[in-house]
N, C-alpha and C positions, 0 to 999 in steps of 0.2 A: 740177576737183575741187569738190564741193557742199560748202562751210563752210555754211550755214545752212539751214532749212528753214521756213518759218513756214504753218501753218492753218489758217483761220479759217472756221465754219460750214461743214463737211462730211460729211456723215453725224451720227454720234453727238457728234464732236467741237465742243466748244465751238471754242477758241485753244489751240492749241499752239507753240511756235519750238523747234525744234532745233538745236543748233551741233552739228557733227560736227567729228573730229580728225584729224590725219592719223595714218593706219595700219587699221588696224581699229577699226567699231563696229559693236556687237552693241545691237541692241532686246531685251529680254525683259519681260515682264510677264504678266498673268492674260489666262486669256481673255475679250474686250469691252473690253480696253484701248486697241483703236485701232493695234495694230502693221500689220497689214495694210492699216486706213485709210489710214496714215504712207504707205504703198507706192504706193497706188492716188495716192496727191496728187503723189507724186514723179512718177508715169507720164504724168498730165495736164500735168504741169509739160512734161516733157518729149516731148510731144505725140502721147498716146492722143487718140482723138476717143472723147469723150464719148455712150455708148449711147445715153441718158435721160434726159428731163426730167422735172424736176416736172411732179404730173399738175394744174397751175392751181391747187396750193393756194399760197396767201402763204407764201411763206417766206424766208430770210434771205440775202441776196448769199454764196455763197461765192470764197473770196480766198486762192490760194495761190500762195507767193511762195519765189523761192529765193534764194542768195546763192552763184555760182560763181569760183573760181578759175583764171584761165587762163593 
């Protein structure tokens, strides 16, 4: 089970950490909030291979980190 979620410089998002509970949780927010973000970081986490790179411009190490229960 994933208790934590933390990310850091991905897309729009500055830092985020999530603790999730056991049972259900639910995301909601506006649109440009970053729910989908939240998703796409979980999927890398869990090992999508990455389309795309930066096209060479400077930008900022992204760092996403989980916390599982097993």
């Amino acid at each position: 089970m994933l208790e934590k979620l933390k990310v850091s410089n991905l897309s729009v998002l500055g830092e985020i950490e999530v603790a999730f509970s056991n049972g259900l949780n639910i995301a909601s927010g506006e649109t440009g909030a970053g729910k989908s973000i939240m998703l796409d970081a979980l999927s890398l986490l869990l090992g999508k291979r990455v389309a795309r790179f930066s096209s060479g411009l400077q930008s900022k190490k992204t760092v996403i980190e989980g916390v599982f229960i097993v």
